[in-house]
VMD Tcl script that builds the backbone (N, CA, C; Angstrom):
set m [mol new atoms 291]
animate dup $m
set s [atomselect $m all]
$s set {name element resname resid chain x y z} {
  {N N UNK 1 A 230.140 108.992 103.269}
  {CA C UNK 1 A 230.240 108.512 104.635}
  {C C UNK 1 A 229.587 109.537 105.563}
  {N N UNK 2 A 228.731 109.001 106.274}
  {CA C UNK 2 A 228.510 110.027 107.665}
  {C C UNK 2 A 229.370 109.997 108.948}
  {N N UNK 3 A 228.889 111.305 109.609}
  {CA C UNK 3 A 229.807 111.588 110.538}
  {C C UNK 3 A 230.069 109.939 111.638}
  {N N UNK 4 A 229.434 109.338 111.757}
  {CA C UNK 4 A 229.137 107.953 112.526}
  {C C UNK 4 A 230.730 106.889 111.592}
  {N N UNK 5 A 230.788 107.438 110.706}
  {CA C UNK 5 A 231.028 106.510 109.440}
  {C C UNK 5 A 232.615 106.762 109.777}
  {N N UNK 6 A 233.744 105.285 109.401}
  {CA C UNK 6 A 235.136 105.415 109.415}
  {C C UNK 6 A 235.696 104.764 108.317}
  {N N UNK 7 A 236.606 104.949 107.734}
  {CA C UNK 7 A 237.186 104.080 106.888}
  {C C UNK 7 A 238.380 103.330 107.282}
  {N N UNK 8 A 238.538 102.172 107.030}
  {CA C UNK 8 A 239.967 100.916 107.655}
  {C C UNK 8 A 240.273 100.244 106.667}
  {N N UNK 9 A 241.169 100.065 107.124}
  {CA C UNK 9 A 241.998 98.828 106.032}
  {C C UNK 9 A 241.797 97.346 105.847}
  {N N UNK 10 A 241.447 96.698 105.408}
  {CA C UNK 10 A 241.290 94.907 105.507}
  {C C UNK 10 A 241.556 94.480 107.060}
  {N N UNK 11 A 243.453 95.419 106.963}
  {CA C UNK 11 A 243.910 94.219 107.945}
  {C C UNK 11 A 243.472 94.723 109.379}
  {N N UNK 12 A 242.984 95.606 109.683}
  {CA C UNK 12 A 241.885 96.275 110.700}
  {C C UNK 12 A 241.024 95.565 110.929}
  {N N UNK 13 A 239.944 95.251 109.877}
  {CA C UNK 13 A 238.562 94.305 109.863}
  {C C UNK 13 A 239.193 92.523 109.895}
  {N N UNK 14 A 240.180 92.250 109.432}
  {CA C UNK 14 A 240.575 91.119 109.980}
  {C C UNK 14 A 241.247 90.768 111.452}
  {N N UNK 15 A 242.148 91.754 111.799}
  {CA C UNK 15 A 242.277 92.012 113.366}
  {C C UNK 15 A 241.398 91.761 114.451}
  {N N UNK 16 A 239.973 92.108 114.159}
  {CA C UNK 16 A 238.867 92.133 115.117}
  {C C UNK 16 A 237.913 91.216 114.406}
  {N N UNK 17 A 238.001 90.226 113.397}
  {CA C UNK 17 A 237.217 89.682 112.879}
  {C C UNK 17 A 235.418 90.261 112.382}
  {N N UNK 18 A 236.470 90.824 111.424}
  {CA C UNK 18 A 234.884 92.014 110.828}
  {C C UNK 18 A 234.839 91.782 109.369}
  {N N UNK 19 A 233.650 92.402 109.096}
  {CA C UNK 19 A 233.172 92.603 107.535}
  {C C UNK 19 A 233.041 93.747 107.331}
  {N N UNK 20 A 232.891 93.609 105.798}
  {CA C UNK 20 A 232.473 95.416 105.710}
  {C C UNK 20 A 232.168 95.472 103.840}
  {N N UNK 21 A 232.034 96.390 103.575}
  {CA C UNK 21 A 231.685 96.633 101.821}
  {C C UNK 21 A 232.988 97.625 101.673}
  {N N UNK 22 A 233.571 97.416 100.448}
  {CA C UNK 22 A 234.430 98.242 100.023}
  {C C UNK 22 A 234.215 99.392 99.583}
  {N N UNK 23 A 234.500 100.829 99.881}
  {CA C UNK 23 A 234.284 102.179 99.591}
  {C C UNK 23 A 235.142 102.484 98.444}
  {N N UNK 24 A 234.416 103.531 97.654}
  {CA C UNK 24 A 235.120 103.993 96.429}
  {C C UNK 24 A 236.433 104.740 97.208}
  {N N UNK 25 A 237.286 104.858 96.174}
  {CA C UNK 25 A 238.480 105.150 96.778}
  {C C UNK 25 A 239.481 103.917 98.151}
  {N N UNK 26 A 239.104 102.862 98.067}
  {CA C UNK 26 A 240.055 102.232 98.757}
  {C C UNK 26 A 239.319 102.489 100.344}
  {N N UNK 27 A 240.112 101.416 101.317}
  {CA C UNK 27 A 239.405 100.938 102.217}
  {C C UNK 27 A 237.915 100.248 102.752}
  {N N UNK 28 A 237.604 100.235 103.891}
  {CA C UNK 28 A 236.287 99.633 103.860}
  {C C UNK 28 A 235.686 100.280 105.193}
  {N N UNK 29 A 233.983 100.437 105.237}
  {CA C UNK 29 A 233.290 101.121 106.093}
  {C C UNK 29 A 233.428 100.624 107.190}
  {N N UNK 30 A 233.173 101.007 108.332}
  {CA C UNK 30 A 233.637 100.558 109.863}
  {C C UNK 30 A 232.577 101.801 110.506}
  {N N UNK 31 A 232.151 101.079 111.648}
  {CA C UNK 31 A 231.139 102.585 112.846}
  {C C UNK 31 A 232.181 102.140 113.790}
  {N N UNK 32 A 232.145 102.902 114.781}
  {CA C UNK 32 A 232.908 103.264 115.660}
  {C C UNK 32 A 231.476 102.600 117.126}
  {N N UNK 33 A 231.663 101.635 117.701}
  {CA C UNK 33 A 230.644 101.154 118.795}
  {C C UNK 33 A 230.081 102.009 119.630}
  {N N UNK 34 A 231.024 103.331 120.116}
  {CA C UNK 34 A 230.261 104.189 121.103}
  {C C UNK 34 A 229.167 104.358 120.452}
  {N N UNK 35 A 228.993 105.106 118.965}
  {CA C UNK 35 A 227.915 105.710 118.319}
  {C C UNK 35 A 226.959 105.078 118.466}
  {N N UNK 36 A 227.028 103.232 118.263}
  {CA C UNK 36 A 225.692 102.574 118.452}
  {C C UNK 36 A 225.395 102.892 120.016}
  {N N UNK 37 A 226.200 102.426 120.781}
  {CA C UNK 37 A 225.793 102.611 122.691}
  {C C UNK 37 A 224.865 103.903 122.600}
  {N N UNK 38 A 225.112 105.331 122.425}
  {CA C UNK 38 A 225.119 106.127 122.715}
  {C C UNK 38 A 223.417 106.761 122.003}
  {N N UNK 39 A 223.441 106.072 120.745}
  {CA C UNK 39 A 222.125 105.832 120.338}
  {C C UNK 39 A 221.481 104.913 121.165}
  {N N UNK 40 A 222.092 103.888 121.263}
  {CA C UNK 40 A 221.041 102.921 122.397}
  {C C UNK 40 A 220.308 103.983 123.415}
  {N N UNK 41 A 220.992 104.565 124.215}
  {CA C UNK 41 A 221.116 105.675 125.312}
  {C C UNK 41 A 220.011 106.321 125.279}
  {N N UNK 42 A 220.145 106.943 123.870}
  {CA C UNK 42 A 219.259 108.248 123.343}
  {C C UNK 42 A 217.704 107.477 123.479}
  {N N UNK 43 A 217.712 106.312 122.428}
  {CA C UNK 43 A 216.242 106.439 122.521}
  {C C UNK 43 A 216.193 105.380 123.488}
  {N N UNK 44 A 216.734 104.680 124.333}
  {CA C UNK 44 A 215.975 103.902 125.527}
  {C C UNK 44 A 215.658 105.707 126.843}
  {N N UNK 45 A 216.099 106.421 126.319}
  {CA C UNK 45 A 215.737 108.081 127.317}
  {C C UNK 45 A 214.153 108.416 126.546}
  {N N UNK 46 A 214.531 108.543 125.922}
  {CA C UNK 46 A 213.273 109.443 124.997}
  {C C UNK 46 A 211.982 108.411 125.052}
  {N N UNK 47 A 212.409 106.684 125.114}
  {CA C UNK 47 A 210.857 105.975 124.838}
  {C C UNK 47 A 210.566 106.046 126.583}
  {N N UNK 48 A 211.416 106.236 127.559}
  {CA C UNK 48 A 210.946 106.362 129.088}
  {C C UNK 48 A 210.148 107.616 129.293}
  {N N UNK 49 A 210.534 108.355 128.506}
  {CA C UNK 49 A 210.015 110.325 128.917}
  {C C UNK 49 A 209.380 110.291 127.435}
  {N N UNK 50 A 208.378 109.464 126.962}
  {CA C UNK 50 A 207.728 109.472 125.542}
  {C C UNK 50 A 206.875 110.927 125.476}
  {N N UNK 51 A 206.264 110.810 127.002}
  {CA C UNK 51 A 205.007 111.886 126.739}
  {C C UNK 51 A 205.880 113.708 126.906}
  {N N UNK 52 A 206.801 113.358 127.000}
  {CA C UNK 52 A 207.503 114.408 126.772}
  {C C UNK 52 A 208.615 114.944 125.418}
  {N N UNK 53 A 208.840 113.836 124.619}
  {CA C UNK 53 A 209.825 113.858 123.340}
  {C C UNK 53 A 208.666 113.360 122.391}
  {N N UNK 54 A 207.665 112.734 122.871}
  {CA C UNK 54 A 206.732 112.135 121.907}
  {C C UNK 54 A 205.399 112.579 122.193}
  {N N UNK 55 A 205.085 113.904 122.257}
  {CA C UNK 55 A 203.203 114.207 123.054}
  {C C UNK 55 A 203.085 114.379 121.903}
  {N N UNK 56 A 202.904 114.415 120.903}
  {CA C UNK 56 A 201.238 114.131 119.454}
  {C C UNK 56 A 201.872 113.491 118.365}
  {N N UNK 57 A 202.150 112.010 119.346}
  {CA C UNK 57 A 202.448 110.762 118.567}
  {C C UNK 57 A 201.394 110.296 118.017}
  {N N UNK 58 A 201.528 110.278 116.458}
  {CA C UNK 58 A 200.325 109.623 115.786}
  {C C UNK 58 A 200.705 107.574 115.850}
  {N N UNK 59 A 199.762 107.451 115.700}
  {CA C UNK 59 A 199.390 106.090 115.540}
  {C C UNK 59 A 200.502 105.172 115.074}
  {N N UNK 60 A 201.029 105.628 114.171}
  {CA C UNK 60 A 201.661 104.933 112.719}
  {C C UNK 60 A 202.892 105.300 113.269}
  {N N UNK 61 A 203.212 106.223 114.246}
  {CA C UNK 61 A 204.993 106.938 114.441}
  {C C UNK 61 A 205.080 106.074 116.167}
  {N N UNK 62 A 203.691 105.598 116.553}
  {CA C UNK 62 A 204.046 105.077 117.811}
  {C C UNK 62 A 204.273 103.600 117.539}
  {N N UNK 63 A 203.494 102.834 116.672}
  {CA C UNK 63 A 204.101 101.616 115.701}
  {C C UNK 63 A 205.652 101.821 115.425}
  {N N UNK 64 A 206.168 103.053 114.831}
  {CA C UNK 64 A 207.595 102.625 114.492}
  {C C UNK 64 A 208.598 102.850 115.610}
  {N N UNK 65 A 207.784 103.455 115.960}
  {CA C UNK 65 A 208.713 103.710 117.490}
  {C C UNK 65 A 208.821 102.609 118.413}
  {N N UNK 66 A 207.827 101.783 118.586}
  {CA C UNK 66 A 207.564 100.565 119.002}
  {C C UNK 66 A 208.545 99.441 118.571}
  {N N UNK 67 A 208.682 99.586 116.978}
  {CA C UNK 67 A 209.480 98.191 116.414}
  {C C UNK 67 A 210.758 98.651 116.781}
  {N N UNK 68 A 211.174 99.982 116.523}
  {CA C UNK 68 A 212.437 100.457 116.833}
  {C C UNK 68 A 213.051 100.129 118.621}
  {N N UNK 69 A 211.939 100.679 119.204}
  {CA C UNK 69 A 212.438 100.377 120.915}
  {C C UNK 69 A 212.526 98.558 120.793}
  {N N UNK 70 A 211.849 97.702 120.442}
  {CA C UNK 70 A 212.051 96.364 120.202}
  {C C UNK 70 A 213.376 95.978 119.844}
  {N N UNK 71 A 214.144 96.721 119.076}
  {CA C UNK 71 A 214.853 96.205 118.393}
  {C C UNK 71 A 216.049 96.547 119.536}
  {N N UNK 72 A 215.682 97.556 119.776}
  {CA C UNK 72 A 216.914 98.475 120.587}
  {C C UNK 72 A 217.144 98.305 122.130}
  {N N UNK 73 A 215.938 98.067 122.519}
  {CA C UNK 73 A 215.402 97.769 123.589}
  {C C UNK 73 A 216.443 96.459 124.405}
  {N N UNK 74 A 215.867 95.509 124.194}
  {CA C UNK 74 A 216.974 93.943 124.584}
  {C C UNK 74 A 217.889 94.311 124.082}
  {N N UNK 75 A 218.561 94.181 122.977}
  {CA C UNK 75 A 219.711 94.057 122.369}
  {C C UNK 75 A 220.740 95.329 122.618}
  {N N UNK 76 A 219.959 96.653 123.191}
  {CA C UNK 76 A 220.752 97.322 123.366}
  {C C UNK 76 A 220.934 97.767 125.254}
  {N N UNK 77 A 220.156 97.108 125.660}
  {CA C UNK 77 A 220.128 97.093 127.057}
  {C C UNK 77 A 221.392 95.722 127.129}
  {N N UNK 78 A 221.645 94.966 126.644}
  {CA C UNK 78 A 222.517 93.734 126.570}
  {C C UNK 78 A 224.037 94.641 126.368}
  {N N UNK 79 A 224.017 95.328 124.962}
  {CA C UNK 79 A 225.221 95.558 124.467}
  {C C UNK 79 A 225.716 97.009 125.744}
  {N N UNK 80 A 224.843 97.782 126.724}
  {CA C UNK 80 A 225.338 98.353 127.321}
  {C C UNK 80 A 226.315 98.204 128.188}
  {N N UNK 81 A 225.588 96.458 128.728}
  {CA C UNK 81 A 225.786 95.673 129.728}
  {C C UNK 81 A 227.169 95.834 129.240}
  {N N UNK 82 A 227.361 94.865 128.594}
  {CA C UNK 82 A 228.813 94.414 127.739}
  {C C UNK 82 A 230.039 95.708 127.893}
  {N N UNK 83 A 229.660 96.647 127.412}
  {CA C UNK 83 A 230.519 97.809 126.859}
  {C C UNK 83 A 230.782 98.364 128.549}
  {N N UNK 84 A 230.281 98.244 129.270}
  {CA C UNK 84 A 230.356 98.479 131.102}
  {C C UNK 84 A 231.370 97.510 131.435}
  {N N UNK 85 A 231.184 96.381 130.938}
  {CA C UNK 85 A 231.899 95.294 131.401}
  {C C UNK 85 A 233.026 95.216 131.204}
  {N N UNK 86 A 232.970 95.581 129.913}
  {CA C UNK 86 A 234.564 95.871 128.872}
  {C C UNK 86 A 234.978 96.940 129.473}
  {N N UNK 87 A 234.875 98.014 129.833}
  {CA C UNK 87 A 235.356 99.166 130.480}
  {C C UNK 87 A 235.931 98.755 131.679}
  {N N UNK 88 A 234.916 98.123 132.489}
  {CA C UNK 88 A 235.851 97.956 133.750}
  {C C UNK 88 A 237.069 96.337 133.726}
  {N N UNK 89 A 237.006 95.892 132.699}
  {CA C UNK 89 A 238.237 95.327 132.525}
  {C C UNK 89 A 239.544 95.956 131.899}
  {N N UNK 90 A 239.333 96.708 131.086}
  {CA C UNK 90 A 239.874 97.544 130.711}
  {C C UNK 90 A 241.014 98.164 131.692}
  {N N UNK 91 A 240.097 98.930 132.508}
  {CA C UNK 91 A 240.673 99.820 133.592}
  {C C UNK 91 A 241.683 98.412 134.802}
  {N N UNK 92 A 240.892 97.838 134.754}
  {CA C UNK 92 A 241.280 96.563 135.692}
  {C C UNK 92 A 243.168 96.158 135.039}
  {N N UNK 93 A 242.913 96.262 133.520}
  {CA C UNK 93 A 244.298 95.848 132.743}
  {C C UNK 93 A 245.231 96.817 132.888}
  {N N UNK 94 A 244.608 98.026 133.009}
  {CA C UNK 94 A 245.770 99.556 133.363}
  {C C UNK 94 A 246.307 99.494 134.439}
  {N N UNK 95 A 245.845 98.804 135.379}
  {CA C UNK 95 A 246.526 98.860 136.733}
  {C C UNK 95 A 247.621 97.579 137.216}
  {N N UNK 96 A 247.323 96.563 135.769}
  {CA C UNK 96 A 248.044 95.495 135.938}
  {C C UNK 96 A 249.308 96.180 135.130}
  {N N UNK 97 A 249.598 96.936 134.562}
  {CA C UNK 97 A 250.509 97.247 133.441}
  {C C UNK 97 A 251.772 98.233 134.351}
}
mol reanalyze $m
mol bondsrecalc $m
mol representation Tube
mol addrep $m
């Protein structure tokens, strides 16, 4: 497992309606969502300030960097949205309590 990496129980991944592969030794893999956000973060920073994290980008590393910001790009500009949204309901529920 990497540091990103958690281990849970079934009834965890059924709680939140999840999947997962079973790990040797019992339980099953789980990431923790900040880690993806926070990567989102990282490289939607680094592909804005390219000529500064990326000055002697070859050809072939600005292609993968490309499919990667694609991927990360919408979908993680979306899931920021979301995780903002969820936060301030969140906070919104603490004050109802």
């Amino acid at each position: 497992m990497t540091n990103m990496s958690i281990r849970v129980t079934k009834e965890e991944l059924d709680a939140h309606g999840q999947t997962s592969v079973a790990l040797p030794g019992g339980g099953y893999l789980a990431w923790l969502g900040v880690f993806h956000e926070l990567h989102c973060v990282k490289m939607l920073r680094q592909w804005s300030y390219r000529e500064h994290y990326h000055p002697n980008i070859t050809s072939h590393e600005h292609q993968h960097l490309m499919v990667h910001i694609g991927m990360c790009g919408q979908p993680c500009s979306h899931l920021l949205t979301f995780a903002k949204m969820k936060k301030q309901n969140e906070k919104q529920n603490e004050h109802k309590i």
